[in-house]
N, C-alpha and C positions, 0 to 999 in steps of 0.2 A: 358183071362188074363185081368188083369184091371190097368192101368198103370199113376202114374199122369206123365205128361211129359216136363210141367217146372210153375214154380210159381215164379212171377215178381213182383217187388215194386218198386214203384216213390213215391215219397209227395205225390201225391192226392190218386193212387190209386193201389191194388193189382189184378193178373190176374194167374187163377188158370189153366192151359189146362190139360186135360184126353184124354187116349185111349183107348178105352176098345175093344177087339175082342176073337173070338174062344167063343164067349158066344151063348148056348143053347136059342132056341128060346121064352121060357118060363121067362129065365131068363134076356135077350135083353129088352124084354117087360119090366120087374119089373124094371131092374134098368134105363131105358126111363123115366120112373113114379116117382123113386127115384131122381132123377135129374134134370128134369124137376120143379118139389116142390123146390127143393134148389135153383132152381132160372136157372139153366147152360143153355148157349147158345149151340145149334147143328150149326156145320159144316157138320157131315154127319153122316146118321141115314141105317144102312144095314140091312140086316135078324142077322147076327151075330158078327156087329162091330159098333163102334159111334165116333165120334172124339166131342169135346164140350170143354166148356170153362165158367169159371163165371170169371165177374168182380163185384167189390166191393171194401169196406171197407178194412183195413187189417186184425182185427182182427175177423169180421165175415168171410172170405173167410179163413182165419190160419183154424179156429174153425171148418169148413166145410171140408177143409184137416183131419184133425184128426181123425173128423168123418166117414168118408171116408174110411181111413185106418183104424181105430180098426174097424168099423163093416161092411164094403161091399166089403174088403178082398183088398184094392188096394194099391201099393208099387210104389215105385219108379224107373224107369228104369236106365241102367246102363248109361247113357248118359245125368243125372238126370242136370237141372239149374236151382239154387236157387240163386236167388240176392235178398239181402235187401240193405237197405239204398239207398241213394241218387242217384247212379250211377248202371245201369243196362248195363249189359256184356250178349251178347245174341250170337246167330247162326245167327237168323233174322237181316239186315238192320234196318228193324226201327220196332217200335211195335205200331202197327196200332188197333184201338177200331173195333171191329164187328157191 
């Protein structure tokens, strides 16, 4: 499964997190490589799971969303948080840069 699990905006900057797991060995690999190239930071990297994250611009990290979802099959989980504008409403206390 490949899951994005929340996308954050402040003024300066946008923050994309994934989670992808239950992925085939082959396909772990490719998309390590696919992700990596886009820029995303690892938190953690398994035989068959990853957790990551890009920070950025907003409308290169929107644009890398999108791409994401029309072509490397990944959706939104049901616990999905999107904030735009000014003020950011999270799970987390504070939203800390990696």
């Amino acid at each position: 499964m490949r899951n994005f699990t929340q996308f954050l905006r402040d003024e300066k900057e946008t923050r994309l997190n994934i989670h992808a797991f239950d992925l085939e060995k082959k396909e772990g690999e490719e998309l390590f490589e696919i992700l990596e190239n886009m820029g995303f930071n690892f938190l953690y990297v398994d035989a068959d799971s990853m957790l990551a994250f890009l920070i950025g611009e907003y409308s290169r990290v929107k644009g890398i969303l999108k791409k994401l979802e029309k072509y490397y099959g990944f959706t939104w989980t049901k616990d999905k948080l999107m904030f735009e504008n000014k003020a950011i409403i999270k799970k987390q206390e504070n939203f800390k840069k990696f």
